[in-house]
N, C-alpha and C positions, 0 to 999 in steps of 0.2 A: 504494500500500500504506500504509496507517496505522501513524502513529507507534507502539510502545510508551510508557507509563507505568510509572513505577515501580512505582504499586498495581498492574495487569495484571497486572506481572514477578511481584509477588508472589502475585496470585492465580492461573497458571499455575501454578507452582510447588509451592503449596498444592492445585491440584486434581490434580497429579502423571501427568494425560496427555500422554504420549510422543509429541513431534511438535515441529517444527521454526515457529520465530513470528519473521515480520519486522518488523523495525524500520524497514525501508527502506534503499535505498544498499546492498544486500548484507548487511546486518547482522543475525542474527537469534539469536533464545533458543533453543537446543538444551535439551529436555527427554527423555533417554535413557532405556529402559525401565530401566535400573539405575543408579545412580551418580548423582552431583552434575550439576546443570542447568550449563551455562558458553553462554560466548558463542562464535559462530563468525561468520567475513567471508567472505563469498565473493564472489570479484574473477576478473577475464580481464586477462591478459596475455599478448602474441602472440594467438594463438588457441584457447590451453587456458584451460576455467575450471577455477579453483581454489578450495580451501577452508583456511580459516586457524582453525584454535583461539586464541580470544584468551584466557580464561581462565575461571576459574570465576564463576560468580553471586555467591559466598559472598565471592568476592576483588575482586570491578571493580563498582561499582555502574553503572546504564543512563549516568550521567552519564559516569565515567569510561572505560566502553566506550566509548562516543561518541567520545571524544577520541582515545582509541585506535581507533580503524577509520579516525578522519581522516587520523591519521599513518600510516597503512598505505597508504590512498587514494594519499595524497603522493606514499610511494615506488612505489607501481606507478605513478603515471603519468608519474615517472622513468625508467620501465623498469627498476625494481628488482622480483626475486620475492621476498617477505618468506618464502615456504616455502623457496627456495633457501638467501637468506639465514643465515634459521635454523639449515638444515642444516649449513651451509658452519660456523659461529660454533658449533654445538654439540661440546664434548669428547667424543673419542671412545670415551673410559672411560664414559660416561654411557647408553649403548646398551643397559645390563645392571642386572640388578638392582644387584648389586655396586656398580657404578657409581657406581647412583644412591646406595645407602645411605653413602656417602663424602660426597655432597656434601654431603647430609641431615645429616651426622653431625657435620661442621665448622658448619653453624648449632646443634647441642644442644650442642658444646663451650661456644659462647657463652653459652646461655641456660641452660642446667640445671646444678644442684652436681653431680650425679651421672648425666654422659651415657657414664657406663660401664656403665652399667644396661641401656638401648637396646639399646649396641651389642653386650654380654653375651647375650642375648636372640638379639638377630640371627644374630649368628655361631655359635652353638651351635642354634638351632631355627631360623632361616628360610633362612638361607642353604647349606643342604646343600641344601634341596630346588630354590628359586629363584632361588641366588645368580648363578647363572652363565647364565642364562637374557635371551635379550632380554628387552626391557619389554614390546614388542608381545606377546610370547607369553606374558604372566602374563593367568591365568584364575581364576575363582572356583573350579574346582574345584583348581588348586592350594595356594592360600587354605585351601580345607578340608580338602586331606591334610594340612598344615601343621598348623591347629587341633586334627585327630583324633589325629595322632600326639602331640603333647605331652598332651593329653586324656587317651589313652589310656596314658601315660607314669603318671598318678597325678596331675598336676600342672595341675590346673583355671586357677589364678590365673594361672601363666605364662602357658597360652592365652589369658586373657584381655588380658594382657599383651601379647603377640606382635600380637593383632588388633590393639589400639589403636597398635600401632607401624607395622604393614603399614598401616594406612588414612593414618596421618598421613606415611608414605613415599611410596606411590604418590599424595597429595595434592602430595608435593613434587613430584610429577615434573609433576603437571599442572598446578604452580604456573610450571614452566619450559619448560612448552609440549611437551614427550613423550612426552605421554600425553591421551589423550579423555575415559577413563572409569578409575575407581578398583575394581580387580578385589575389592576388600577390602570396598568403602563396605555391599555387600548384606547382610553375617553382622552378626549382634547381640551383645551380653554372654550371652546364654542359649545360642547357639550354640558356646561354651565349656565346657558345662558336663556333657557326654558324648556326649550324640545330635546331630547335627550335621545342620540343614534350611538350605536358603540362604533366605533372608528375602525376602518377599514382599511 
């Protein structure tokens, strides 16, 4: 199987056809019919194969993949499972939206003057509807009761508000490996603005 290029990576990316590109070694460009491209490993250990999300395109360049799939490599042929792994080392608070908007919310302490704003947002419009819900179970059409109800509240800007903070959330979660696809990434700024299509 033929190595990837960075240029290739990019011009996959760019031609935005849904399908799966190896690198070699297990390693391949995951291009989803919706959401951010990321890298994925797929490795056998015992006799099950398995599938690793490494992380986004946007976040690991082809080089630092690489480095990364090596160290994975490593430990399975220690006989470690990096999915076990994972599981095992992830908090258990982290499962739920809620969760995740906690761990999200101690990195904007750090960075922003004003991560009361966020979280204001959150806990008044997102989290009544998907606060308490697995991660696995957020979907774009919850996304867009979300959008339509503050929408339909009078309050456009909020909505617009609320998307940019659900996509840079659920970015967090697939920044920490639990999550594949960003339920938020497909709605736009116009998709706030009354009538409500998922983006294409």
């Amino acid at each position: 199987m033929a190595s990837l290029t960075a240029r290739t990576v990019q011009a996959l990316i760019k031609a935005g056809q849904p399908g799966k590109y190896g690198d070699g070694r297990g390693l391949y460009l995951k291009v989803p019919p919706k959401g951010e491209p990321y890298w994925m490993l797929r490795y056998t250990i015992g006799s099950k194969r398995r599938e690793i999300t490494l992380g986004k395109v946007s976040h690991l360049s082809l080089s630092e993949v690489r480095s990364l799939a090596e160290d994975t490599r490593r430990k399975v042929a220690t006989g470690d499972d990096p999915i076990a792994e994972r599981k095992l080392n992830r908090p258990k608070q982290l499962t739920t939206v809620d969760g995740l908007f906690e761990d999200w919310h101690k990195d904007l302490v750090k960075r922003l003057k004003h991560p009361h704003i966020p979280e204001r947002v959150y806990r008044k419009d997102i989290a009544p509807t998907i606060g308490r819900l697995a991660l696995v179970k957020v979907n774009p059409l919850d996304v867009r009761s979300i959008l339509q109800k503050i929408t339909d509240s009078g309050r456009p800007t909020i909505s617009n508000d609320a998307l940019l903070y659900m996509k840079q959330l659920f970015d967090h979660g697939i920044k920490l490996g639990l999550l594949q696809s960003n339920p938020a990434m497909a709605f736009k700024v116009n998709d706030c603005s009354g009538i409500l299509n998922l983006a294409t």
